[in-house]
C-alpha positions as CSV (number, residue, x, y, z in Angstrom):
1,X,85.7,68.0,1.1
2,X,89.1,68.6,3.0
3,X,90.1,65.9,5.2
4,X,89.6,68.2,8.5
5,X,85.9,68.2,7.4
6,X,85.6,65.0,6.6
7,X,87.2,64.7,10.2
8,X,85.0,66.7,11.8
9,X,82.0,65.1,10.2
10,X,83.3,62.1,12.3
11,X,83.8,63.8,15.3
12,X,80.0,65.4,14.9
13,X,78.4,61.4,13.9
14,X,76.4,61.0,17.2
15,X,76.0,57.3,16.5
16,X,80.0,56.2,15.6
17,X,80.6,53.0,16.9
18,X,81.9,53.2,20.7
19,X,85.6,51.9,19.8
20,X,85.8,53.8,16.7
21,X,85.0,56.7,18.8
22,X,87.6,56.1,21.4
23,X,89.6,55.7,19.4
24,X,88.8,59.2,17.3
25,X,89.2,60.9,20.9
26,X,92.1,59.7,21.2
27,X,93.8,60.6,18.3
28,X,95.8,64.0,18.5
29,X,98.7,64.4,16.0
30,X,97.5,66.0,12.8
31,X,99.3,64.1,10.6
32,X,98.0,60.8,11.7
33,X,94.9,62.4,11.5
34,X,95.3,63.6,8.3
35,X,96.5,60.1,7.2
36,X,93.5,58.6,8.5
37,X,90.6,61.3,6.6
38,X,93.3,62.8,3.6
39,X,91.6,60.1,0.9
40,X,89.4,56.8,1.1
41,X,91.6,53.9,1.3
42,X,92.5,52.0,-2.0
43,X,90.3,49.7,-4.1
44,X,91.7,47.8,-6.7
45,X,91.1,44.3,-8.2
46,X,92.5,42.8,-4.7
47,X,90.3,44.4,-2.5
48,X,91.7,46.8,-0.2
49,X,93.7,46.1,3.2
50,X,94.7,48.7,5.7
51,X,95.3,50.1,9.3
52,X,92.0,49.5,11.5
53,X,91.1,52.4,13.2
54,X,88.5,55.2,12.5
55,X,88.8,57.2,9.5
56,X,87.7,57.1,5.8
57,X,92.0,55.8,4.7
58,X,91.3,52.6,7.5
59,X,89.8,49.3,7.4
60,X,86.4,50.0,9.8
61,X,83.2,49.1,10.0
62,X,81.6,51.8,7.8
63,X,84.4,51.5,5.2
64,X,83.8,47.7,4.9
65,X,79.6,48.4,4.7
66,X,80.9,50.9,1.9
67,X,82.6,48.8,-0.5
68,X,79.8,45.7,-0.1
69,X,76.8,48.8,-0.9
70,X,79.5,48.8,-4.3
71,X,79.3,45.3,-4.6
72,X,75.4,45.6,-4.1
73,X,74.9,48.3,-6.4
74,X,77.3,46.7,-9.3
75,X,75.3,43.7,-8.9
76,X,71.7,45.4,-9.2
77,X,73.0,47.0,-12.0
78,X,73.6,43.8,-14.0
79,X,69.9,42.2,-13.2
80,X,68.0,40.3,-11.5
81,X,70.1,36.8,-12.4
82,X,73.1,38.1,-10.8
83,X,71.4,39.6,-7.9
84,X,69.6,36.2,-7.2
85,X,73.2,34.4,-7.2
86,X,74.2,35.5,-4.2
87,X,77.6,36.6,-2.4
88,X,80.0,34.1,-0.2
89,X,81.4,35.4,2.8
90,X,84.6,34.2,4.6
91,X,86.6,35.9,7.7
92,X,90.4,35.1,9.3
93,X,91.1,35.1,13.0
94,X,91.9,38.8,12.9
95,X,90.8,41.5,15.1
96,X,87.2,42.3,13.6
97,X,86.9,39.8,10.8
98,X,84.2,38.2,12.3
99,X,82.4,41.8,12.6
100,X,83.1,43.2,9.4
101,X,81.6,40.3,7.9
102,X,78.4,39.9,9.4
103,X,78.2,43.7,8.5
104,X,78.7,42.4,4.9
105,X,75.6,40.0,4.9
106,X,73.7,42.6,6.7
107,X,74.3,45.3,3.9
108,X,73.9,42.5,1.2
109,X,70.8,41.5,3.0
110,X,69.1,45.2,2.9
111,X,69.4,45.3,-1.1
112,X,67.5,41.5,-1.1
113,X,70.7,40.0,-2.1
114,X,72.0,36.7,-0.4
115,X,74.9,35.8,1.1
116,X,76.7,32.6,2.5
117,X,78.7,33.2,4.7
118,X,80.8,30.6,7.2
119,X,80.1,29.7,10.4
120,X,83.7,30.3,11.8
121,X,86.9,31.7,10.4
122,X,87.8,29.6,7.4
123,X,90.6,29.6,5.0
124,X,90.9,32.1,2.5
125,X,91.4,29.3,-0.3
126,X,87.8,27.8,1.1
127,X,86.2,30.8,0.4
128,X,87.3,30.7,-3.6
129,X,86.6,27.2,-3.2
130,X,82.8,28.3,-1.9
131,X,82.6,30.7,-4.5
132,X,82.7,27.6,-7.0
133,X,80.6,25.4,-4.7
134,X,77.8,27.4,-4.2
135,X,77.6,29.2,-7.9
136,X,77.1,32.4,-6.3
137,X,78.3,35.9,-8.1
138,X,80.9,36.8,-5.8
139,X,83.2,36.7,-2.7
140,X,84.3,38.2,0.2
141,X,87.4,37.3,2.5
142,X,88.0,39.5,5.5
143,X,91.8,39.0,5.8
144,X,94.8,40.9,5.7
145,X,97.1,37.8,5.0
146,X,100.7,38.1,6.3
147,X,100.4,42.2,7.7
148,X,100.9,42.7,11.3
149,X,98.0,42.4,13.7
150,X,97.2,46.0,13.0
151,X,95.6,45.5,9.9
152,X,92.8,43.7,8.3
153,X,91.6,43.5,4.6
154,X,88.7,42.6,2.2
155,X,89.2,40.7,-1.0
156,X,86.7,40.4,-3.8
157,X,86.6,37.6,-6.2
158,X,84.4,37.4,-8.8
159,X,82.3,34.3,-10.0
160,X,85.1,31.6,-11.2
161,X,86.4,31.4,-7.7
162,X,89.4,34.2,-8.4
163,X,89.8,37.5,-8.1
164,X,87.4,39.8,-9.7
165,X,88.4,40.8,-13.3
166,X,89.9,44.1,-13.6
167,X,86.1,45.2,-15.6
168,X,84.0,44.4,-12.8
169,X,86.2,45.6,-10.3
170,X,86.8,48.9,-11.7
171,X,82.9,49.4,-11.9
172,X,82.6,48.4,-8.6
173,X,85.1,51.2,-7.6
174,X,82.9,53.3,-9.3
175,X,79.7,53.0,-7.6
176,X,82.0,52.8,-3.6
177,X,83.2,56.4,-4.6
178,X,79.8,57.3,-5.2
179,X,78.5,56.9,-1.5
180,X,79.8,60.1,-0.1
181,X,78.0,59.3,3.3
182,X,79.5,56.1,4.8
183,X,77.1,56.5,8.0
184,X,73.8,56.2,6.0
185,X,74.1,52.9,4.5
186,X,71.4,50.2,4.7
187,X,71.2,47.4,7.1
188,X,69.4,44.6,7.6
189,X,68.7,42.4,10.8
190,X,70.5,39.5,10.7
191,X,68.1,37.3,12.3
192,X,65.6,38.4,9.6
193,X,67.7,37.4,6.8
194,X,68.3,34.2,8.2
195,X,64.5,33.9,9.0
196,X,63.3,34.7,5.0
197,X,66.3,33.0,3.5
198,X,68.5,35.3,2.4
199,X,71.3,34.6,4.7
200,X,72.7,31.2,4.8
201,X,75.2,29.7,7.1
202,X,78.0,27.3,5.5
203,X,79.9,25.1,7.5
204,X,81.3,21.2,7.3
205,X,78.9,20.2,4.6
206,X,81.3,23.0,2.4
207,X,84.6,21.3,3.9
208,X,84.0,18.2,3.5
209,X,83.5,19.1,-0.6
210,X,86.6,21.2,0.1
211,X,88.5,17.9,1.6
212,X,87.2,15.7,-1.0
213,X,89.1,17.4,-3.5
214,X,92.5,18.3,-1.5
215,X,92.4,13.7,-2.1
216,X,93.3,15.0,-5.7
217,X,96.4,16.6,-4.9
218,X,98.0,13.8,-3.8
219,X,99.9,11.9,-6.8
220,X,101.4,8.6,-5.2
221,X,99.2,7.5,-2.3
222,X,100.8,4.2,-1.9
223,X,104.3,6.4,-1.1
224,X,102.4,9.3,1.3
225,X,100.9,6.0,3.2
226,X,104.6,3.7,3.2
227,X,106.5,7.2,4.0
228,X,104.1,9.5,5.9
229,X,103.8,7.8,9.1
230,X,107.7,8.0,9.3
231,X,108.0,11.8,8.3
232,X,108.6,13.8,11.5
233,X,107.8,17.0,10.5
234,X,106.6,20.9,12.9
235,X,103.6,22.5,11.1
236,X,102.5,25.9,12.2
237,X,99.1,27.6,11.6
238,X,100.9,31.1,12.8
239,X,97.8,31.3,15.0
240,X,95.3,31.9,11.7
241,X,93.1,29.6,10.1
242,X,95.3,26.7,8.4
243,X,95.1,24.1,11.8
244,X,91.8,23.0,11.4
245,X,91.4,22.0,7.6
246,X,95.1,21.5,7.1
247,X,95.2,18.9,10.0
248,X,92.6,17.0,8.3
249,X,93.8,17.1,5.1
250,X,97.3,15.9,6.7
251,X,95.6,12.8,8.5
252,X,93.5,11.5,4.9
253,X,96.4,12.1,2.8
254,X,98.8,9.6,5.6
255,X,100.6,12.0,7.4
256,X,100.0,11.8,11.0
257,X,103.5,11.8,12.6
258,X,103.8,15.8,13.0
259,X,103.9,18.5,15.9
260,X,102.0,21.2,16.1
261,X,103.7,24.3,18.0
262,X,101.9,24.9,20.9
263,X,101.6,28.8,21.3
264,X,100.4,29.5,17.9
265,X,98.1,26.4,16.9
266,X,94.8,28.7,18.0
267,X,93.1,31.3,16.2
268,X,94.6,34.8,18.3
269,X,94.4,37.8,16.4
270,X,97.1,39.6,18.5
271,X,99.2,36.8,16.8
272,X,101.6,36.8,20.1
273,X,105.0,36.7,19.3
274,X,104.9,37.7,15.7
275,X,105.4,40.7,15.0
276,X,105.0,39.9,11.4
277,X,102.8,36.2,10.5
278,X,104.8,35.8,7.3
279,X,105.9,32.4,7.1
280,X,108.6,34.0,4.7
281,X,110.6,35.7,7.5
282,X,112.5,34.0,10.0
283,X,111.0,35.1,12.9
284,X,108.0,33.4,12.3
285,X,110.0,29.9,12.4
286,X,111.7,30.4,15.6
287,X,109.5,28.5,17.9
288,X,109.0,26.0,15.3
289,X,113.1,25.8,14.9
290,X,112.9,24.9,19.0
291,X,110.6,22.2,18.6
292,X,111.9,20.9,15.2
293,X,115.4,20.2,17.1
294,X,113.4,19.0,20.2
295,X,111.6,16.2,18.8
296,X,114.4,15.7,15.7
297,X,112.2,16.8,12.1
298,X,112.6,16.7,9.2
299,X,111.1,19.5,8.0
300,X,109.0,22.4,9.3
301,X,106.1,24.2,7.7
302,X,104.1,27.5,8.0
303,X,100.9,28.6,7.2
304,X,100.0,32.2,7.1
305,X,97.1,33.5,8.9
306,X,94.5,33.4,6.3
307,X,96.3,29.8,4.9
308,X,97.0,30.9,1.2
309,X,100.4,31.1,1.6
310,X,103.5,28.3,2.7
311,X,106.7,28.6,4.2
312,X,109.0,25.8,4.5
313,X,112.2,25.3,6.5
314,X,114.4,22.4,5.7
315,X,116.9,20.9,8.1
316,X,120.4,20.5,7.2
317,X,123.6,18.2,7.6
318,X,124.6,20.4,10.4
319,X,120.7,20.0,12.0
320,X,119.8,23.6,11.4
321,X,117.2,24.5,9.7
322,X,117.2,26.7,6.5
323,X,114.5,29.1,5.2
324,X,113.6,27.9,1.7
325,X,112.6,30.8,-0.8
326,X,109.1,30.7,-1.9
327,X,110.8,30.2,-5.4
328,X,112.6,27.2,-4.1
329,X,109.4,25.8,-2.9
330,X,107.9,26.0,-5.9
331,X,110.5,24.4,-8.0
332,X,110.6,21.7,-6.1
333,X,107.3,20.6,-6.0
334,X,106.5,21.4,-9.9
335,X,109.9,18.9,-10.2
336,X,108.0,16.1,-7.8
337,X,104.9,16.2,-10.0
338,X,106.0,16.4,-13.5
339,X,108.2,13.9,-12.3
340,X,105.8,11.3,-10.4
341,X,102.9,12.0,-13.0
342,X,105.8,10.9,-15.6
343,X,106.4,7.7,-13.5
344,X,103.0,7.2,-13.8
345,X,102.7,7.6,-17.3
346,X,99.8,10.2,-16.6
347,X,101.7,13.6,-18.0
348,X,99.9,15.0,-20.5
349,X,101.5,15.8,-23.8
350,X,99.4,19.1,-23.2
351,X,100.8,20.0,-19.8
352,X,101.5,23.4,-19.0
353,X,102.2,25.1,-15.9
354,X,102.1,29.1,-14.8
355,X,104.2,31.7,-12.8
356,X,104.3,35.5,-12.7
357,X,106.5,37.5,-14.4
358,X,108.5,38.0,-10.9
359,X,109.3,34.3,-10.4
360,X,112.5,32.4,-10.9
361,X,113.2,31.0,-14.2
362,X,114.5,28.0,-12.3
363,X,110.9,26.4,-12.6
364,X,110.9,27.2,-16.1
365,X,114.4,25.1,-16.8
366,X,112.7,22.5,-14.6
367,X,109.2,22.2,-16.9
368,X,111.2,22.5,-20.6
369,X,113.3,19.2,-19.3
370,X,109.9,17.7,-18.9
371,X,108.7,18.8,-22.5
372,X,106.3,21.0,-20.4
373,X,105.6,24.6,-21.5
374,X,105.7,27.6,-18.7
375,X,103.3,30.3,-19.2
376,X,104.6,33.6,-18.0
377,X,101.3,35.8,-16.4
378,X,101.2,39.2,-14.4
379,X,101.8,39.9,-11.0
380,X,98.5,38.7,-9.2
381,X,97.3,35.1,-8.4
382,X,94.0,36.5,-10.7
383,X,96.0,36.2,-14.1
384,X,97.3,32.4,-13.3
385,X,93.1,31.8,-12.8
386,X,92.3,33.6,-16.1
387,X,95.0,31.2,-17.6
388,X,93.0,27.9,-16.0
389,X,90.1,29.2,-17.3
390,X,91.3,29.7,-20.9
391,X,92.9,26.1,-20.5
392,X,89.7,24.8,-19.5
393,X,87.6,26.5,-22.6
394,X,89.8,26.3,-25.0
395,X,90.8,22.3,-24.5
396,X,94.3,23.3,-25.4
397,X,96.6,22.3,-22.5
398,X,96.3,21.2,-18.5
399,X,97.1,22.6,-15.8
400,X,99.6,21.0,-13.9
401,X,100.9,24.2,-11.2
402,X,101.1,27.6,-10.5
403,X,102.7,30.1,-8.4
404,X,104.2,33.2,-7.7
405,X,107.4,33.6,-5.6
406,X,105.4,35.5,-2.6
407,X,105.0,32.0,-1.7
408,X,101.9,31.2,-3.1
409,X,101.3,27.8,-4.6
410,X,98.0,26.5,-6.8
411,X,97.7,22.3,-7.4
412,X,94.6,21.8,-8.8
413,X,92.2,24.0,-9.9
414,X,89.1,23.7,-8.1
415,X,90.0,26.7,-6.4
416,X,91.0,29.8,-8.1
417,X,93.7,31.2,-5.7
418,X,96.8,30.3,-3.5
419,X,96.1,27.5,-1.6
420,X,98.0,26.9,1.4
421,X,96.5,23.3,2.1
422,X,96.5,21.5,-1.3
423,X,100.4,23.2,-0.5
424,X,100.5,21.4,3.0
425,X,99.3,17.9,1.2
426,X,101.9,18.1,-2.0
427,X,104.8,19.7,0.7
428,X,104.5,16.2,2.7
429,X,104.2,14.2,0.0
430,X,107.7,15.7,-1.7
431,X,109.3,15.3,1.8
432,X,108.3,11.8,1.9
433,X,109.5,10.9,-1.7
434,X,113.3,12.5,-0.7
435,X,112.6,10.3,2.5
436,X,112.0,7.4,0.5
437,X,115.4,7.6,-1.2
438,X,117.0,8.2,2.1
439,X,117.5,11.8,1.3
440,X,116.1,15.3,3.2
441,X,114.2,18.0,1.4
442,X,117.5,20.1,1.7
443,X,119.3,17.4,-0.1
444,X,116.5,17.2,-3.1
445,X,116.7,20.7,-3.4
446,X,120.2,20.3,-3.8
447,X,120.2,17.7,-6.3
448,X,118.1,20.0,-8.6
449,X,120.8,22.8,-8.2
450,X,123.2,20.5,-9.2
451,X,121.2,19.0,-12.5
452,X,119.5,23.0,-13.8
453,X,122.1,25.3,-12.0
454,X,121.7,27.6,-9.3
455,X,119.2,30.0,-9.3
456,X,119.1,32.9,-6.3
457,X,116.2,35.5,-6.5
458,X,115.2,38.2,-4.0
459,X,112.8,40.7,-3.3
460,X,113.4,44.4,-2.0
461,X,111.1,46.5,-0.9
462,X,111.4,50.5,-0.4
463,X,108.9,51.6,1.6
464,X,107.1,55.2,0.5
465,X,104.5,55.6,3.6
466,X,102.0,58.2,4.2
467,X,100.2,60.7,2.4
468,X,103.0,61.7,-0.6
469,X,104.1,57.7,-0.8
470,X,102.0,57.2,-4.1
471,X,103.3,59.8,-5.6
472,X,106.9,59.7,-4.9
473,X,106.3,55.7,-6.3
474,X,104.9,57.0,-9.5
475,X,107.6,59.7,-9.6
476,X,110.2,57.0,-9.5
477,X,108.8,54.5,-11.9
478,X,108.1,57.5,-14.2
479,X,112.4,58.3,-13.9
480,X,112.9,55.3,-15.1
481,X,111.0,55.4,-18.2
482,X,112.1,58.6,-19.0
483,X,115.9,58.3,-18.3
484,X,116.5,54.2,-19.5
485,X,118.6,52.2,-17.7
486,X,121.4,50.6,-19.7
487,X,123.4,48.4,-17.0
488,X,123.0,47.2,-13.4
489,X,125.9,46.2,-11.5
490,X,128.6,46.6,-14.8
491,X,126.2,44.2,-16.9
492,X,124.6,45.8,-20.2
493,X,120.6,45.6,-19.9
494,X,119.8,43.8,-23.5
495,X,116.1,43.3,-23.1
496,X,114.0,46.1,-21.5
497,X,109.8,45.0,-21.1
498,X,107.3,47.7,-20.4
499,X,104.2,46.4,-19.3
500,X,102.6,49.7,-19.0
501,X,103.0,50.1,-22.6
502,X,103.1,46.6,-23.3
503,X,106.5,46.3,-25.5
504,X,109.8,44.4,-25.3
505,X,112.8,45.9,-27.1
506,X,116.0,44.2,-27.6
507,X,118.9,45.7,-29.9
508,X,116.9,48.1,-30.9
509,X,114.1,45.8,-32.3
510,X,110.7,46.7,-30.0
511,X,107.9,44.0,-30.1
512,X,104.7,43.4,-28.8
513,X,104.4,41.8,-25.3
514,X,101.0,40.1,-25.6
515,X,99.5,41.1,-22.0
516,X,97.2,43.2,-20.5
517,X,99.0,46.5,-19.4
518,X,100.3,47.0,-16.1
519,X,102.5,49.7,-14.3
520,X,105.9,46.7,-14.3
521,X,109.3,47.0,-15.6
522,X,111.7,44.1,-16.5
523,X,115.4,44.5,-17.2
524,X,117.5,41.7,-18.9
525,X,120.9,41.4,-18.4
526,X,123.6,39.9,-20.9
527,X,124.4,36.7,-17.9
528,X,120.9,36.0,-17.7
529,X,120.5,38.2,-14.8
530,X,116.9,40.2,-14.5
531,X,115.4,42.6,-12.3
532,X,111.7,43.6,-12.4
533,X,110.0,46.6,-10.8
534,X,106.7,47.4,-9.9
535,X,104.7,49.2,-6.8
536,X,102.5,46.6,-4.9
537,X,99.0,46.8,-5.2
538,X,97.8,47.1,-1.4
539,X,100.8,48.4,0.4
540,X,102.6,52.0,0.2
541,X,106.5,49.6,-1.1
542,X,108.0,49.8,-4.5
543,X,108.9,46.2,-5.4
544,X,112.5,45.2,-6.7
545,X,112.4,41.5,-7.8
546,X,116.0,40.0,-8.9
547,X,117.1,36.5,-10.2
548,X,120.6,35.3,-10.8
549,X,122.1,32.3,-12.2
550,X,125.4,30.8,-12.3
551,X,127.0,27.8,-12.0
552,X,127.6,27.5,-8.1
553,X,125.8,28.9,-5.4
554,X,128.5,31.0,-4.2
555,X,128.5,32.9,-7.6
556,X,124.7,33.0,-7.7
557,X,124.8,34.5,-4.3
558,X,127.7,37.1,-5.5
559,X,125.8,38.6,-8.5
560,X,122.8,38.7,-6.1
561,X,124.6,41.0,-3.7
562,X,126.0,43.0,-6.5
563,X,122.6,43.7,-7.9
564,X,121.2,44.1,-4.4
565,X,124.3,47.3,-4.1
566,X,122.9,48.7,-7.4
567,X,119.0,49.1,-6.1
568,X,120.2,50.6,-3.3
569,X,122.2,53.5,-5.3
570,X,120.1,53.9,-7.9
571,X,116.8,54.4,-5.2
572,X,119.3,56.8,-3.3
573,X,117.3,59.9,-2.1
């Protein structure tokens, strides 16, 4: 079917929903239109996440009761033990997250499958957490994390608590595409379900569990309670979900001397004032920078609307505050708890930590001085999850941290995904260990350049929107296979990795990489230097990660631009 049928057939449904509907009649340019009906929007092993609007290419209603009658069907399809097991439900304080998740129970519901879903908007990381909690089969968030307010999302996560496995979720996939009619799906009443049992509502009981483990995270009680009453520091929720759990996680872990900014501590899905909720950009610290220097902190924080992810912002000699780098972050809490748990004489002699293949290598300098191996994984918080899991049937090593540079963070385990409030919890406690030896977080991240070198890494993203963006990503990644690339900025590539066909070659020598395949390639230069490439999963960019390292910042910082000038001529039109 052509997308002007399949916009027609829209335009003909007697009984759209009223917004959808206004907003169909209101549509007039034919290439948005086209945008909107051209193909269904994405599905992969993160869900899908996209404009909100009508259409079968936007996040709506009848697309979100189309992927759960996937879920439903892929679930009926493996028996009667699965189908009993239920699904867990969570939403964010976006536009319609409430909305399209109650239409998730209700399709559930209709195939005699349960769901439990929350009460309110919850954490994303609470929902992998429930997942765990409740032994159900699978989850649903409704979130579109950091995008603008434009957007909302729907992750899957299969029955460990992380994202579903690449298996599942393809034949999940399978049986979405097969619903050609989005408008004749099966729903139940709500109040039935909850009447005959096959709806359940989840609220503190579930947090409380959740809170009870977040205690874990914190190493060295005796220092969060000494040192956390004097830590001034600005937390902001970014006007998502992170205030309410990550306040009381903050208060039982000793950390009550904090301000909360005022215009974006409540749940507003028009996130006013942020054009873009990522605690990575600095936009999103600017009234936190005012009220840092108003009440004289330490150190701010960010949360991003769904709470998976932490930004940090660290004041300075001068008293301005600096953006840390969601690699920097990381480093310096896996440095705090190898080091405290050594203090402690509680490292294991099995310890082992996890990053993506992205991520700095400034992490992995930092775990080998602790005689603690670093596991390198695929893009996707899913793989560092399949790794716990191994860890945890295998016996063969413990999980001490993960991440990935998008600044997401994992502590302990008992979730399966970023975590934005274990984050919060170990954040404090590493400000008030620096604090304890008269230092700021700027000056312990410092101290760490100064002992394993400096490290600088950055992301670029090109941006390949509408209906031809796919393929002119594919066409580019496809160039570079073909064609090689033998130097970036006048250094000789000496290691070339090809995760799509799964081989490393170096002077001429290829070898197996050991991973599952995936559309990535890494380039290693002869000063350490790397750049990897990949297209993201849920957004029309192609990804350029690089890392330098050198032996002062302002050298570090040189190669980086260098590199940066090379990306930009070889993605030249």
């Amino acid at each position: 079917m052509s997308w002007k049928e399949t916009y027609q057939n829209w335009k003909d449904y007697q009984s759209l929903d009223d917004t959808l509907k206004k907003e169909l009649d209101a549509m007039q340019d034919d290439d948005e239109i086209k945008d909107a009906f051209y193909a269904p929007l994405s599905f992969g092993t993160a869900g899908m996440r996209g404009l909100m609007g009508p259409g079968i290419n936007r996040m709506n209603v009848y697309t979100v009761r189309q992927a759960t009658a996937g879920l439903a069907s892929l679930m009926v399809s493996l028996g009667d033990e699965v189908k009993s097991r239920g699904v867990a439900i969570g939403y964010d304080s976006r536009h319609n997250s409430k909305l399209f998740a109650h239409n998730c129970a209700r399709v559930l519901g209709a195939q005699g499958i349960k769901s439990y879903i929350y009460d309110d908007l919850r954490p994303t990381p609470e929902l992998s957490f429930a997942v765990r909690h409740e032994h159900v089969y699978a989850g649903i968030m409704i979130t579109a994390s950091h995008n603008p307010k434009e957007y909302n999302g729907y992750k899957i996560y299969g029955e460990d608590g992380g994202q579903m496995p690449p298996k599942e979720s393809d034949m999940m996939t399978g049986y979405i595409r097969k619903i050609t009619n989005l408008f004749d799906i099966p729903l139940a009443d709500e109040d039935q379900l909850l009447s005959n049992g096959l709806e359940t509502v989840m609220g503190d009981d579930v947090d409380k569990a959740y809170l009870a483990n977040v205690k874990t995270v914190t190493i060295n009680q005796e220092l969060s309670q000494k040192y956390g009453e004097n830590l001034k520091f600005v937390f902001t929720p970014l006007c998502g979900t992170g205030r309410m759990l990550g306040e009381r996680a903050l208060k039982q872990a000793g950390f009550t001397n904090y301000e909360l900014v005022a215009e974006e501590a409540q749940p507003n899905g028009d996130f006013p004032g942020l054009k873009h909720p990522n605690p990575e950009f600095p936009e999103a610290f600017v009234r936190a920078k005012k009220l840092g220097q108003k009440v004289d902190a330490d150190v701010l924080i960010a949360t991003d609307p769904d709470a998976d992810r932490l930004g940090v912002a660290v004041r300075q000699p001068s008293g301005e505050y600096q953006l840390l780098t969601g690699n920097q972050i990381a480093s310096v809490m896996l440095h705090y708890i190898l080091e405290a748990h050594k203090q402690a004489g509680t490292l294991p002699d099995n310890a082992v930590a996890v990053k993506s293949i992205v991520s700095t290598e400034f992490a992995t300098k930092i775990a080998q001085s602790y005689g603690v191996k670093m596991i390198n994984v695929l893009t996707g918080f899913k793989w560092i999850a399949d790794q716990i899991h191994q860890y945890e049937t295998k016996h063969n090593h413990t999980f001490m941290f993960g991440f990935e540079e998008s600044y997401g963070y994992l502590v302990k385990p008992f979730v399966r995904d970023k975590d934005a409030i274990q984050s919060l919890v170990l954040l404090a406690e590493v400000a008030a260990y620096y604090k304890s030896r008269s230092m700021t977080l700027y000056d312990g991240v410092q101290e760490l350049f100064k002992r394993y070198g400096y490290f600088r890494e950055k992301t670029i993203a090109k941006q390949y929107p509408g209906i031809n963006g796919r393929d002119q990503m594919a066409a580019m990644m496809q160039k570079f296979r073909d064609e090689g690339i033998d130097e970036f900025a006048g250094r000789k590539v000496v290691t070339t990795e090809d995760f799509s066909k799964n081989t490393k070659t170096s002077n001429g020598q290829t070898s197996d990489l050991n991973m599952p395949n995936s559309n990535v390639l890494k380039y290693i230069m002869d000063d350490e230097t790397w750049i990897a490439i990949r297209p993201s999963g849920t957004e029309p960019k192609l990804k350029f990660y690089v890392g330098t390292f050198a032996d002062s910042l302002e050298k570090a910082n040189t190669k980086l631009d260098q590199f940066e000038d090379a990306i930009e001529e070889l993605t030249k039109e």
